[in-house]
C-alpha positions as a Python dict, from the first residue, in 0.01 Angstrom:
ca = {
    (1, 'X'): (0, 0, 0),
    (2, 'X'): (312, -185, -236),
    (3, 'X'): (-7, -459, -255),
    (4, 'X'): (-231, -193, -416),
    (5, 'X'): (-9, -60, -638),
    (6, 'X'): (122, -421, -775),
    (7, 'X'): (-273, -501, -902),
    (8, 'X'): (-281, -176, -1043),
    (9, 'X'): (14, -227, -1258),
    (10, 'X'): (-59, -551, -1294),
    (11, 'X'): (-415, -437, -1439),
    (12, 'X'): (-234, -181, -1683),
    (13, 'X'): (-21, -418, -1818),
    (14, 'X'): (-334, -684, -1888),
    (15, 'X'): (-465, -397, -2116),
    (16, 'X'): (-216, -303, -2263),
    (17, 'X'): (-160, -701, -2387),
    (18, 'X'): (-544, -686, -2471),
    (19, 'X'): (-479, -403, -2683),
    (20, 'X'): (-184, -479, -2860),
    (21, 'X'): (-391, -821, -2926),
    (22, 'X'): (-687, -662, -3125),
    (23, 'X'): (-426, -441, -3352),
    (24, 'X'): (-249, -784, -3442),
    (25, 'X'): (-574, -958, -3505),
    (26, 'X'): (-695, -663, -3701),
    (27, 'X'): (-408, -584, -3902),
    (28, 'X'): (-382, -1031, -3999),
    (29, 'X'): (-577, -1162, -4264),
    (30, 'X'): (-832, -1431, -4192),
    (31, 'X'): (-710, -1723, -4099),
    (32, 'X'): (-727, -1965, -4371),
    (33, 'X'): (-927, -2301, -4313),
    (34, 'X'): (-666, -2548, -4309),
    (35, 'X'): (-753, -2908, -4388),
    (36, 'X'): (-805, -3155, -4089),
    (37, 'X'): (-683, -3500, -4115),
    (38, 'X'): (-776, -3745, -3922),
    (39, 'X'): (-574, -4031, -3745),
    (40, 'X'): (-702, -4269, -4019),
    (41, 'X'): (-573, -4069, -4316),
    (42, 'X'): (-259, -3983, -4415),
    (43, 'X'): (-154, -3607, -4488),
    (44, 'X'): (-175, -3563, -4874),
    (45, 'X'): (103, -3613, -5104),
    (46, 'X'): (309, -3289, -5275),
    (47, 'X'): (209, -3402, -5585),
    (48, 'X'): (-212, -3436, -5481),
    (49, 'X'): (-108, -3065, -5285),
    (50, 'X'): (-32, -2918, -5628),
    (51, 'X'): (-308, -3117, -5830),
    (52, 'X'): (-585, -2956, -5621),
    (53, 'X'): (-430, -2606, -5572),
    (54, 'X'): (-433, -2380, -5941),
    (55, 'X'): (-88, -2282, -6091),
    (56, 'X'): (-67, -1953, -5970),
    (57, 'X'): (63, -1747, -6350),
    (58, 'X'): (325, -1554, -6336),
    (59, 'X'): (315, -1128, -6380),
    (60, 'X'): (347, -1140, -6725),
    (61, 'X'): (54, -1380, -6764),
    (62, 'X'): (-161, -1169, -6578),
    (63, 'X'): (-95, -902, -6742),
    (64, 'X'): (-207, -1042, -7093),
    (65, 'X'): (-528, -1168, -6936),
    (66, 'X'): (-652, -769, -6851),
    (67, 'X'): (-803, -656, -7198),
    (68, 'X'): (-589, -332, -7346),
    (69, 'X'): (-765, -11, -7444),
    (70, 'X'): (-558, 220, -7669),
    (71, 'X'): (-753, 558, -7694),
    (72, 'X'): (-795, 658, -8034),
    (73, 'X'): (-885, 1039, -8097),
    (74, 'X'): (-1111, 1055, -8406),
    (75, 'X'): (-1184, 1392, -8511),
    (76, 'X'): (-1491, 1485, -8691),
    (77, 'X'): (-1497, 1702, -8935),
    (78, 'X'): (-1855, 1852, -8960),
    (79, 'X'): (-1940, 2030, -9249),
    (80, 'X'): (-2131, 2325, -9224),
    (81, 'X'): (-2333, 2391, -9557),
    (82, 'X'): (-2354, 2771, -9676),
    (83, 'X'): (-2646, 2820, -9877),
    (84, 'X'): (-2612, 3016, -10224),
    (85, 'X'): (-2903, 3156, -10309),
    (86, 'X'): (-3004, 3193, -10685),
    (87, 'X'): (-3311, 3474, -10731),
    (88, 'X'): (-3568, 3443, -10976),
    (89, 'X'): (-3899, 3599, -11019),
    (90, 'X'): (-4144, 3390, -10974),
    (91, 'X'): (-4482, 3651, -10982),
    (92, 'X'): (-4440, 3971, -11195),
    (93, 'X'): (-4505, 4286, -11070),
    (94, 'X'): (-4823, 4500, -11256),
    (95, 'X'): (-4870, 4861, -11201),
    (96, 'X'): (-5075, 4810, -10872),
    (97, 'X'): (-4999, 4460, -10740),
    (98, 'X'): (-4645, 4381, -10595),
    (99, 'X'): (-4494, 4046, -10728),
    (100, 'X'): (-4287, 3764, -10556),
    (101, 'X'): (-3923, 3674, -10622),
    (102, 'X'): (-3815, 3346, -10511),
    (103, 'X'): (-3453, 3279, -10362),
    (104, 'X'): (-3347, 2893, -10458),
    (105, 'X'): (-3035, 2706, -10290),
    (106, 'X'): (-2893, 2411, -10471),
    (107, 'X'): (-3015, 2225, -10140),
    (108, 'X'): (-3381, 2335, -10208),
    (109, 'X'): (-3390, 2597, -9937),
    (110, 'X'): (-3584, 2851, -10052),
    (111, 'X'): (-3717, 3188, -9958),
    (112, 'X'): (-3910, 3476, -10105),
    (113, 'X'): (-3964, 3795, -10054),
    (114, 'X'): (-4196, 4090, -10247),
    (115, 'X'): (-4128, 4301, -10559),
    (116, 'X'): (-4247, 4636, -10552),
    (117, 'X'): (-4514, 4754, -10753),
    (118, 'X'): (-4442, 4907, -11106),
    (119, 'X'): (-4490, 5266, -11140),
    (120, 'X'): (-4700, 5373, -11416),
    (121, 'X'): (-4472, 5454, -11742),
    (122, 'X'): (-4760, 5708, -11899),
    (123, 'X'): (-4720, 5816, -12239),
    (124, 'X'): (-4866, 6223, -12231),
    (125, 'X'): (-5094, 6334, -12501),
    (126, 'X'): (-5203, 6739, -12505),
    (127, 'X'): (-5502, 6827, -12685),
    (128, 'X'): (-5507, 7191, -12752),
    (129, 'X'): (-5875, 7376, -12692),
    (130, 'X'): (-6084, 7410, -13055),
    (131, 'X'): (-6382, 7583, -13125),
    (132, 'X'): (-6623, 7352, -12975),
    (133, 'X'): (-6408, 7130, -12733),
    (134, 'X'): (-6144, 7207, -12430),
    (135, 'X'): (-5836, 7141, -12402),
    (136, 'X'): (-5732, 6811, -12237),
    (137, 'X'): (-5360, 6629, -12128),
    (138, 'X'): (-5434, 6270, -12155),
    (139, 'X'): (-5201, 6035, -11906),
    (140, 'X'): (-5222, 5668, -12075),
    (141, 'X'): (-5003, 5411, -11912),
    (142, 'X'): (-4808, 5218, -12186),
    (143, 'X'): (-4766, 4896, -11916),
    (144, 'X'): (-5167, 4867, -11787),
    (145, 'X'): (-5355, 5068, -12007),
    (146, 'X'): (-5473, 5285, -11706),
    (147, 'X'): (-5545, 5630, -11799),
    (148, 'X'): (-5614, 5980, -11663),
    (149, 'X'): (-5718, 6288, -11809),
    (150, 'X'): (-5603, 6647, -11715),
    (151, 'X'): (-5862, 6938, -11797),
    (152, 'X'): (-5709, 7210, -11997),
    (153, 'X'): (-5783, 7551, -12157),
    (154, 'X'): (-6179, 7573, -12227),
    (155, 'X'): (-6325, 7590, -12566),
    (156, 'X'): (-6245, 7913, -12756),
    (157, 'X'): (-6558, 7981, -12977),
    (158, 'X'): (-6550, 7980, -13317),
    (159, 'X'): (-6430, 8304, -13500),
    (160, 'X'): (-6662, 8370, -13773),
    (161, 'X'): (-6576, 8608, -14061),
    (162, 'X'): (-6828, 8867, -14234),
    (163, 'X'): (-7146, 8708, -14430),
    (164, 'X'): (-7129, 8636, -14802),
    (165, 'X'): (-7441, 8619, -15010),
    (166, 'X'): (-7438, 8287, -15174),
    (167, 'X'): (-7752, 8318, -15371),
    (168, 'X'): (-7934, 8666, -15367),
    (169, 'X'): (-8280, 8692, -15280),
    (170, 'X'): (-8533, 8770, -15550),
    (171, 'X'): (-8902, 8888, -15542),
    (172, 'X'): (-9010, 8520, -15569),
    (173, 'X'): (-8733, 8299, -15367),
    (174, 'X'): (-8509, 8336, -15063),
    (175, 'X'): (-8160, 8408, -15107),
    (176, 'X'): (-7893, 8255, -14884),
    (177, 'X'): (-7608, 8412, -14692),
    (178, 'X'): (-7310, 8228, -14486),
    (179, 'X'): (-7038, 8279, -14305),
    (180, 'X'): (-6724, 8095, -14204),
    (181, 'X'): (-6510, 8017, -13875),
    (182, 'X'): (-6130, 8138, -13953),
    (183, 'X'): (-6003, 7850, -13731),
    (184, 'X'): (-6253, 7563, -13784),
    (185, 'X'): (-6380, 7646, -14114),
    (186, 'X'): (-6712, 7578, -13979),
    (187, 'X'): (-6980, 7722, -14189),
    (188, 'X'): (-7297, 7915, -14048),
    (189, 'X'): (-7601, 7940, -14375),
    (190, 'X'): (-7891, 8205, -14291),
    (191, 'X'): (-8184, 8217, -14501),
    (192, 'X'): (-8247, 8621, -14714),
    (193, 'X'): (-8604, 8659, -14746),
    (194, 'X'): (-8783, 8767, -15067),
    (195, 'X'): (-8737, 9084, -15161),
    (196, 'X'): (-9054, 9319, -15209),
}
């Protein structure tokens, strides 16, 4: 029984060691390879130690070897251009076709954008009714030319007074009678005939 439970401590304590060997070995750097001499050479000299190992620079000379960045903030002004716009007609208007004004930047941006038509600026004439004609307004556009006409009042006739004997009649020629519109002064003849 005391036989039993000496291996078992004893096998306890061999892993334990085992353990506490791998931690070591894992928490050591590699072993460095080390020169080997033989018996026919002689260990190297301080002074051929130094020759083949690098001086090893001190802090401040590492430091100089690292490159320095100094952020620099450059701010950028962008510009934004505002467009002034200068209008000019660039396609009059007529009475029935629009026209085109263009919009011009300094830049040369440019946009357009329609005129509206002109309206008709008609000069009115009335003609009042006569004997022989109606009356009419006449619409003449001063701009285009265009024109309309408006029917008035209708004709009124002419307005004859009585019949005056020009030349009387005789027993061997006609005589000759007329009349005359009060408004026109149009003049109606009629032939007299012979007398006897």
């Amino acid at each position: 029984m005391k036989n039993d439970t000496l291996l078992v401590a004893l096998a306890f304590i061999i892993v334990i060691l085992c353990l506490l060997v791998c931690v070591v070995a894992l928490w050591q750097p590699a072993n460095p390879v080390l020169p080997t001499f033989s018996p026919s050479t002689s260990a190297p000299t301080v002074e051929q130690t130094q020759a083949s190992t690098p001086p090893v620079p001190e802090p401040t000379e590492l430091v100089s070897t690292f490159p320095t960045t100094t952020a620099t903030e450059e701010t950028t002004t962008s510009t934004v251009h505002e467009h002034t716009y200068t209008g000019k007609v660039t396609k009059a208007p007529t009475c029935t076709a629009s026209g085109v004004r263009t919009y011009t930047c300094a830049c040369g941006a440019s946009y357009q954008e329609n005129v509206e038509p002109l309206a008709h600026a008609y000069v009115i004439a009335v003609r009042n009714p006569t004997c022989t004609q109606n009356g009419c307004t006449t619409y003449t556009c001063k701009n285009c030319g265009y024109s309309e006409m408006e029917l008035g009042e209708s004709a009124l006739g002419h307005s004859f007074g009585p019949w005056s004997v020009k030349k009387a009649p005789t027993e061997t020629t006609t005589g000759i009678a007329e009349r005359q519109c009060s408004r026109c002064q149009e003049t109606e003849t009629v032939t007299l005939p012979k007398l006897g």
